[in-house]
ChimeraX commands (.cxc) that place a marker at each C-alpha (Angstrom):
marker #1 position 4.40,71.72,-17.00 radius 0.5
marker #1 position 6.19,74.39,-14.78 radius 0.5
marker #1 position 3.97,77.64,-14.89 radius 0.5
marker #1 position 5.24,80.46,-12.66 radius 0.5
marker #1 position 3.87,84.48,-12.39 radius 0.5
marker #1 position 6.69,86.82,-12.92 radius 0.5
marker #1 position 7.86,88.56,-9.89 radius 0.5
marker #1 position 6.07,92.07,-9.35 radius 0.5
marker #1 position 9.17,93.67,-10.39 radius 0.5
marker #1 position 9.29,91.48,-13.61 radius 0.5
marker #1 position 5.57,92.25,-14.15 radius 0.5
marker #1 position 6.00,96.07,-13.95 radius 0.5
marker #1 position 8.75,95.46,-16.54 radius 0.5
marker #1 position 6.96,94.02,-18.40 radius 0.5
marker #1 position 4.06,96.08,-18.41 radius 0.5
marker #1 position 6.54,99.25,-18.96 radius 0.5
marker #1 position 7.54,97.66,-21.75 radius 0.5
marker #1 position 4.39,97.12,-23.42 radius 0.5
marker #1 position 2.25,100.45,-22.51 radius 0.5
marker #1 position 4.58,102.85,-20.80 radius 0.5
marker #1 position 1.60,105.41,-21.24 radius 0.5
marker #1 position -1.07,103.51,-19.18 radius 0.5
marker #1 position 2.00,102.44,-15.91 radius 0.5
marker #1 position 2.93,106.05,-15.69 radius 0.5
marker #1 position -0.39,107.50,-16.33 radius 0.5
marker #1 position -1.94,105.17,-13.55 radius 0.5
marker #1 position 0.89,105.79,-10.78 radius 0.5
marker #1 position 1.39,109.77,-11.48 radius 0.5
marker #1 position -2.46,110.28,-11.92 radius 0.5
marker #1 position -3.11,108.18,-8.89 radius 0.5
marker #1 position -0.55,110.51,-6.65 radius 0.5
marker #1 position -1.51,113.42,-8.71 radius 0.5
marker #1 position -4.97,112.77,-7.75 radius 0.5
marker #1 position -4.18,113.45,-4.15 radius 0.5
marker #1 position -4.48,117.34,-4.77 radius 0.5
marker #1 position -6.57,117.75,-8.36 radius 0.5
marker #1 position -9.25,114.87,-7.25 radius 0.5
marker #1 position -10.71,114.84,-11.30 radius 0.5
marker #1 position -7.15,113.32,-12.26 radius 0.5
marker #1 position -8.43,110.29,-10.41 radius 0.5
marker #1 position -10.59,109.71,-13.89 radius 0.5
marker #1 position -7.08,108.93,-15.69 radius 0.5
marker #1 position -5.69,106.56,-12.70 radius 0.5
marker #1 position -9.19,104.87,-13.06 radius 0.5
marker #1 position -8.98,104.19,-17.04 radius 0.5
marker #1 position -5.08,103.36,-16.95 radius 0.5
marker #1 position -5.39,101.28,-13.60 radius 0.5
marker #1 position -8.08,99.24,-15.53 radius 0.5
marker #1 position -6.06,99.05,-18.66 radius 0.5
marker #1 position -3.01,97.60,-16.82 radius 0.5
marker #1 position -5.36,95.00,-15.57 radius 0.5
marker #1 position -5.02,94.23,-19.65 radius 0.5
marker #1 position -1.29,94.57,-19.31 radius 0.5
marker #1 position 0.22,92.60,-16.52 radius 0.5
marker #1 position -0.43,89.30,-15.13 radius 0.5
marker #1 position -1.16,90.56,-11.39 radius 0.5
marker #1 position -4.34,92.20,-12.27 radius 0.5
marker #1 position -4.76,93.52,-8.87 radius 0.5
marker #1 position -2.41,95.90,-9.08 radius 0.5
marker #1 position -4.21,97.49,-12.14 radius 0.5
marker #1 position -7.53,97.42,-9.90 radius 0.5
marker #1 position -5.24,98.93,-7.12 radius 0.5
marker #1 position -5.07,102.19,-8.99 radius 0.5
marker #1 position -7.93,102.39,-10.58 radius 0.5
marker #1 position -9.66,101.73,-6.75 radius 0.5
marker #1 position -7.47,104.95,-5.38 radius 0.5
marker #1 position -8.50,107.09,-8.72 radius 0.5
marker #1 position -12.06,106.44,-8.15 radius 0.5
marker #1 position -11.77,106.73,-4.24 radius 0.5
marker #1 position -10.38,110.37,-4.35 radius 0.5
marker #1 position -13.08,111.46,-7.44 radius 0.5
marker #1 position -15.47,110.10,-5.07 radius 0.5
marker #1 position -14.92,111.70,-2.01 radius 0.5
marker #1 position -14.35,114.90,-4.01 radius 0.5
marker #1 position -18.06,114.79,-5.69 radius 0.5
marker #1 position -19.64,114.06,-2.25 radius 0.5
marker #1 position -17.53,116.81,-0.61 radius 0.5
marker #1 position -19.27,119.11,-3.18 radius 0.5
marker #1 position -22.73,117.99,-2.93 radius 0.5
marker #1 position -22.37,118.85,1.05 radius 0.5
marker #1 position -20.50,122.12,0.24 radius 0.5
marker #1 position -23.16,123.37,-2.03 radius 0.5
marker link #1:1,2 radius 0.2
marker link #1:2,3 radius 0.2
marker link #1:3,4 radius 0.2
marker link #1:4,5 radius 0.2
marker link #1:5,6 radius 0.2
marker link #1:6,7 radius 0.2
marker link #1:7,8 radius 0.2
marker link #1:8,9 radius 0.2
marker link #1:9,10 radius 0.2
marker link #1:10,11 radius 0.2
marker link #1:11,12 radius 0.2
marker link #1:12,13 radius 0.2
marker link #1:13,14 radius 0.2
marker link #1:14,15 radius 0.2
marker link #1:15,16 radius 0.2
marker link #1:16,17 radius 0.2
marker link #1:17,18 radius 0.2
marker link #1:18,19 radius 0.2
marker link #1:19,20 radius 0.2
marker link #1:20,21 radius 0.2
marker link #1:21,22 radius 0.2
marker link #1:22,23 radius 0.2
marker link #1:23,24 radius 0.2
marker link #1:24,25 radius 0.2
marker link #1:25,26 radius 0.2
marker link #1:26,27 radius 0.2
marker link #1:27,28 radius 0.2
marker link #1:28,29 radius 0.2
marker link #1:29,30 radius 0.2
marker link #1:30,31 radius 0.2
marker link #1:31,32 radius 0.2
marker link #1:32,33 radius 0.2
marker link #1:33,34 radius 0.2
marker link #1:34,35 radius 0.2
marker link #1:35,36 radius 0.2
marker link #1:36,37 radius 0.2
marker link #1:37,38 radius 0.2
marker link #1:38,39 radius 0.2
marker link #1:39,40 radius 0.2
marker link #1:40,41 radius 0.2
marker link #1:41,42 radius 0.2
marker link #1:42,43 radius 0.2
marker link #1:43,44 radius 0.2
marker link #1:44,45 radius 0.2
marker link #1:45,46 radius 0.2
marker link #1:46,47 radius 0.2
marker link #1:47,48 radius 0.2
marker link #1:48,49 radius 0.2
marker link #1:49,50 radius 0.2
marker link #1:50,51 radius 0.2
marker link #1:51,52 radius 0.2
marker link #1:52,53 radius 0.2
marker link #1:53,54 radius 0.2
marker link #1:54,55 radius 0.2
marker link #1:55,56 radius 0.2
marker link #1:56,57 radius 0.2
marker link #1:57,58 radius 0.2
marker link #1:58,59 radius 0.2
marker link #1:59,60 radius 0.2
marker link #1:60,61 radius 0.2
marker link #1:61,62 radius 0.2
marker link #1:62,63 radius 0.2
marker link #1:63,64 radius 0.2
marker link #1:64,65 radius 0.2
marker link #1:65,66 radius 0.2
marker link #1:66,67 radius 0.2
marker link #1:67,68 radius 0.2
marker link #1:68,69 radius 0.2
marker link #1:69,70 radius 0.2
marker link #1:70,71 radius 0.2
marker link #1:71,72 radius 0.2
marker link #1:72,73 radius 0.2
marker link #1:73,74 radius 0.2
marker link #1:74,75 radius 0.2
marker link #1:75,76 radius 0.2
marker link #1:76,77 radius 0.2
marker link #1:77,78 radius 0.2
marker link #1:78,79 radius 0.2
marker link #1:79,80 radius 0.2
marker link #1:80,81 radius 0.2
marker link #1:81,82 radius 0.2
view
């Protein structure tokens, strides 16, 4: 037997076509995150769900990683500020 991963491109595909909600959410949550740090929540849940979704689970974890990163840094920024 012949068993071969889809190309990332394929696997986004793919993963569009299943749960458009959770790829978009992840990638315009994770960049959105960048200025309002608490949208990093919703790049964390849909980056885990596309773990779910595609066969490169990494990427998933990718997002999720940068979502929780910027949340992160913005809580401890705030327990210095204050």
């Amino acid at each position: 037997m012949n068993s071969t991963t889809p190309s990332i491109v394929d696997d986004l595909k793919l993963a569009n076509e299943r749960n458009p909600a959770h790829l978009w959410g992840a990638v315009i949550s994770a960049l959105g995150s960048l200025f309002v740090p608490i949208v990093g929540l919703v790049a964390t849940y849909s980056g885990y769900k596309l773990t779910d979704l595609m066969s490169r689970s990494w990427i998933g974890y990718l997002f999720a990683a940068f979502g929780l990163t910027n949340v992160t840094v913005w809580i401890l920024y705030l327990i210095t500020v204050f």
